[in-house]
C-alpha positions in Angstrom: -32.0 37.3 3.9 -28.9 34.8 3.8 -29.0 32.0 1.3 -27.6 29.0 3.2 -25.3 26.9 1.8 -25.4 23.0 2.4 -22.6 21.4 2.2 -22.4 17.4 3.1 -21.7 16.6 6.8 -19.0 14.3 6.3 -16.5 13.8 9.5 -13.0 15.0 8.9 -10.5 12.7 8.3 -7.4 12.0 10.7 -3.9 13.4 9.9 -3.2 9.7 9.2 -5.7 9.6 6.5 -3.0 11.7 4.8 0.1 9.2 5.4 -2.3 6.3 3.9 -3.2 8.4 1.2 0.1 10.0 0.6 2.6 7.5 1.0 3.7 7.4 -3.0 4.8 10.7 -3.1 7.7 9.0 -1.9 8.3 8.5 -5.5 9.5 12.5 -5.9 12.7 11.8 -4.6 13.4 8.7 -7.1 11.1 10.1 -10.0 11.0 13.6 -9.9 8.4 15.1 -12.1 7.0 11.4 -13.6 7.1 10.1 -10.0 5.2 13.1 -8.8 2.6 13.3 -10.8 1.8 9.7 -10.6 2.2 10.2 -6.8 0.2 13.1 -6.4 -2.3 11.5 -8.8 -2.3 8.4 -7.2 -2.8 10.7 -3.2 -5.6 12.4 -4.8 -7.7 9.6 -5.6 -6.7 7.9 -2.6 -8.3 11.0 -0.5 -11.2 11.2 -2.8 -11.6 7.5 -1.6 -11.1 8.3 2.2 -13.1 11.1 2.3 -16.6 9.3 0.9 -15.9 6.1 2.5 -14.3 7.2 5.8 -10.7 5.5 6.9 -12.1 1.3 7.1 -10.0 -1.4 6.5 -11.0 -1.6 3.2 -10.7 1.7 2.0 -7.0 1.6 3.7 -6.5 -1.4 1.5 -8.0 0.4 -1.8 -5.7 3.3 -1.0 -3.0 1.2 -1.0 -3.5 -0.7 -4.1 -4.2 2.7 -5.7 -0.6 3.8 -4.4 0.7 0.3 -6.2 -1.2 1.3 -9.5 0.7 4.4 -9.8 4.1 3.2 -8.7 3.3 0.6 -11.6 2.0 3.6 -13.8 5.3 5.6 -13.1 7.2 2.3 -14.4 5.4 2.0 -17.7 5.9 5.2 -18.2 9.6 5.6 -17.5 9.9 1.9 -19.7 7.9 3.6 -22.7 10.1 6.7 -22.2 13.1 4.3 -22.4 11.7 2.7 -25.6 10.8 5.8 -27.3 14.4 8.0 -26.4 16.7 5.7 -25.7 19.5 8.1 -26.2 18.7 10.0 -22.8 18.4 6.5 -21.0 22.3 5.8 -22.4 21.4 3.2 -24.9 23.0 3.3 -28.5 21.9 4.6 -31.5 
């Protein structure tokens, strides 16, 4: 006998889901590895989001404010950086 396996029936999310969700990745290309990982950090909680609350106006607006929160997370951490090596950012010694 098969053991069945539940799984939630949640609906699948539209390909746009993934542009709402995904949009400060954008931050690779300016960032690299800083601006990726808040990126993809920032994508991943954004799709976590989607995917339990569906794609509603307020979860599109949540998503977006977690896309601000790390963009802002990616400047305190380049600023710290900065503060803590300023040698590599071209300031004196």
């Amino acid at each position: 006998m098969k053991e069945e396996t539940t799984q939630e029936n949640t609906p699948a999310l539209p390909p746009s889901a993934h542009v709402i969700a995904g949009w400060p990745l954008v931050m690779v290309a300016v960032g690299g590895a800083i601006g990726g990982l808040c990126g993809a950090g920032a994508y991943g909680l954004s799709m976590a989001l989607l995917k339990k609350k569906g794609v509603t106006p307020l979860s599109v607006f949540l998503s977006f404010l977690l896309g601000l929160a790390g963009i802002g997370l990616y400047f305190v951490v380049i600023i710290a950086l900065a503060i803590a090596f300023p040698q590599l950012f071209g300031g004196k010694s």
